[in-house]
N, C-alpha and C positions, 0 to 999 in steps of 0.2 A: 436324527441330528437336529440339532438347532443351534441357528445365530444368531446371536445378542449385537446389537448396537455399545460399544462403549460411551457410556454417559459423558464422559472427558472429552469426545472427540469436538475440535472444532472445524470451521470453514477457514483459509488459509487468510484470509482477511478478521480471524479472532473471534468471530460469532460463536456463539456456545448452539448449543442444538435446542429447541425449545423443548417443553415439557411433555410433549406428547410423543415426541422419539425419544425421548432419552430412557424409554425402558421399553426403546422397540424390540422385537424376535419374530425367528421366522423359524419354522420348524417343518422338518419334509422325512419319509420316511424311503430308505433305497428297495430296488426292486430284488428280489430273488430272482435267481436265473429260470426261466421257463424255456419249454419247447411252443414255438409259436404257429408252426407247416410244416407238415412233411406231403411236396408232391414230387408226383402227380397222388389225386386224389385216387381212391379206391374206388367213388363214386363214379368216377370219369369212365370207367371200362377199362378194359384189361392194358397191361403196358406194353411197347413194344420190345423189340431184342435186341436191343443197344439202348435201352430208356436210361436216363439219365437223374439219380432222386436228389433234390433238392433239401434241405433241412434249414430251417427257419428260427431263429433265438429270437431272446429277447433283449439280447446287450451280448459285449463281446464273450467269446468264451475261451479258453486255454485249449488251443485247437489238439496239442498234442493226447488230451487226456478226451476229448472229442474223437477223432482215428480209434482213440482205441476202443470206446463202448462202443462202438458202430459197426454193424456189422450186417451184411447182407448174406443169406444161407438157404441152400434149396437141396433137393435130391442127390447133388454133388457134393454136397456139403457149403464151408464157406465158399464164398465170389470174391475172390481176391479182384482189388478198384483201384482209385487214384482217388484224392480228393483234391477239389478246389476252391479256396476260400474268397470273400469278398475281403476290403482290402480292411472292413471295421471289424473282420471276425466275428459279424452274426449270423453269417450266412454261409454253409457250406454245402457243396453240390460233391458226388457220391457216383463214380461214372465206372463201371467193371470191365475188366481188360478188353475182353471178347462180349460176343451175342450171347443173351440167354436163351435156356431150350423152349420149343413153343409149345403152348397149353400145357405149362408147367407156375405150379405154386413155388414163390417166393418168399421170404420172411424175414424182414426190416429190423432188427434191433435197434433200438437206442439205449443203455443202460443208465442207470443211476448216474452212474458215479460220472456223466461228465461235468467238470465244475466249469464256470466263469473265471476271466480273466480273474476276477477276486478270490475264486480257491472255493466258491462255494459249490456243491454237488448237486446238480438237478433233485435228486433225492428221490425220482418216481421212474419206472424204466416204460419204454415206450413202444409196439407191438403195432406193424403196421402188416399185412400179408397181402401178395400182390400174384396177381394172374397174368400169365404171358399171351400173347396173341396167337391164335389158333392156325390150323395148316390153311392156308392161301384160298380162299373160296367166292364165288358172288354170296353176299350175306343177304342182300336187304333189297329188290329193285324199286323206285319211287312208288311202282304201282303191282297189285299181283301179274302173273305169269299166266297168257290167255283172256285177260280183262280186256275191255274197252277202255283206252287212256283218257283219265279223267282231261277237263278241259283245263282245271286250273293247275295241271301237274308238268313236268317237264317229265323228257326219256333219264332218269339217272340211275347207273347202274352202282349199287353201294358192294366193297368187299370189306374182307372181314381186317386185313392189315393193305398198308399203305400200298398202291401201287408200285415198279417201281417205275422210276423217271422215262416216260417213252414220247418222241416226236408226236405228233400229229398222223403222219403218214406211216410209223411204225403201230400205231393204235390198228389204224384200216388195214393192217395186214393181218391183224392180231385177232378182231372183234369187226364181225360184216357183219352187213345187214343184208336181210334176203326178200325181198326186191329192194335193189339199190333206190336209195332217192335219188333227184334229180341233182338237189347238192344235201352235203352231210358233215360234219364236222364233230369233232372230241377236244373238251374241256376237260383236263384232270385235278384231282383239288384232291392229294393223300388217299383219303380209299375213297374218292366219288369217283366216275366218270362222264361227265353231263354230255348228253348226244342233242349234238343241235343238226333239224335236218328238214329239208323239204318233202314230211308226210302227208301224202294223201288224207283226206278225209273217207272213212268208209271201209282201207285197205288193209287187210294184215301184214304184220312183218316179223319176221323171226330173226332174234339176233343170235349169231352163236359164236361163244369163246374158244379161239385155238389154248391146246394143251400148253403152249409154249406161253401165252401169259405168265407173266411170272411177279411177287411184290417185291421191293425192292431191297431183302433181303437173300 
């Protein structure tokens, strides 16, 4: 596109335009519609069973022709969702009725065809495949199993999905330590569990998890 200045225009007080505007232009060229995100990223690790996918434009789009290239599909086939948009239509979130099944591949469609408010069609289709969070496990502890605790490490105990929500005093029924320390406490932060505690220097300690742990799906 471009606009021209009309030469004829004057200032309301009669002034003509001087000679260096009177053949001004400005010229700009509009964007095609793009995909700009789609998360969670694949790089992040696997998704959880209610994740929720995010889709990212580049200006608004014609949501209803968006619904329909979109499509999330696994072992059961399609995953029937909801969507929900931001209020400029370039952003729409992708959220499926129920949990997904765990350590199960996913597969993210975006097709071609969804256009921008303008009517224009993405024109490239877009393939995202997503991995579900595995069955409920300790994944990772800060330090190996039977080491000497380094000095610069805390007790954290890493699982493989999110804890679920447990008190303080429901953890210590849950996860003992053997020999008690003198005091002890649990931090939960998703799948960490950070153990703050009055250990000896010197002493060993065995921690062991009840069966009834459980994450918060």
């Amino acid at each position: 596109y471009t606009a021209s200045v009309n030469p004829a225009l004057v200032s309301i007080a009669g002034t003509v335009l001087g000679d260096k505007s009177r053949n001004s232009k400005w010229s700009f060229t509009t964007a095609l519609p793009k995909l700009l995100k789609v998360s969670p990223n694949v790089a992040d690790g696997r998704i959880d069973l209610d994740e929720a996918i995010e889709i990212q434009f580049n200006q608004p789009m014609d949501r209803g022709s968006v619904e329909l290239a979109v499509n999330l599909s696994g072992p059961e086939g399609l995953i029937p969702g909801v969507f929900e948009w931001n209020e400029k239509s370039s952003e729409a979130k992708y959220k499926p009725y129920g949990n997904l099944q765990r350590d199960t591949a996913y597969l993210l469609n975006i097709g071609a065809g969804a256009r921008s408010k303008g009517g224009v069609e993405l024109g490239a289709e877009a393939l995202v495949e997503y991995n579900t969070i595995p069955d409920f496990a300790v994944d990772l502890p800060s330090f190996p199993n039977g080491e000497i605790r380094p000095s610069d490490k805390g007790v954290v105990l890493k699982f493989s999905s999110s804890v679920a929500d447990y008190s303080s005093a429901e953890l210590k029924k849950l996860i003992t330590i053997d020999p008690m320390p003198a005091y002890f406490d649990y931090y939960q932060n998703a799948k960490d569990i950070d153990i703050s505690g009055a250990f000896l220097p010197g002493k060993s300690y065995k921690i062991t998890f009840s069966a009834d742990l459980k994450d918060r799906w």
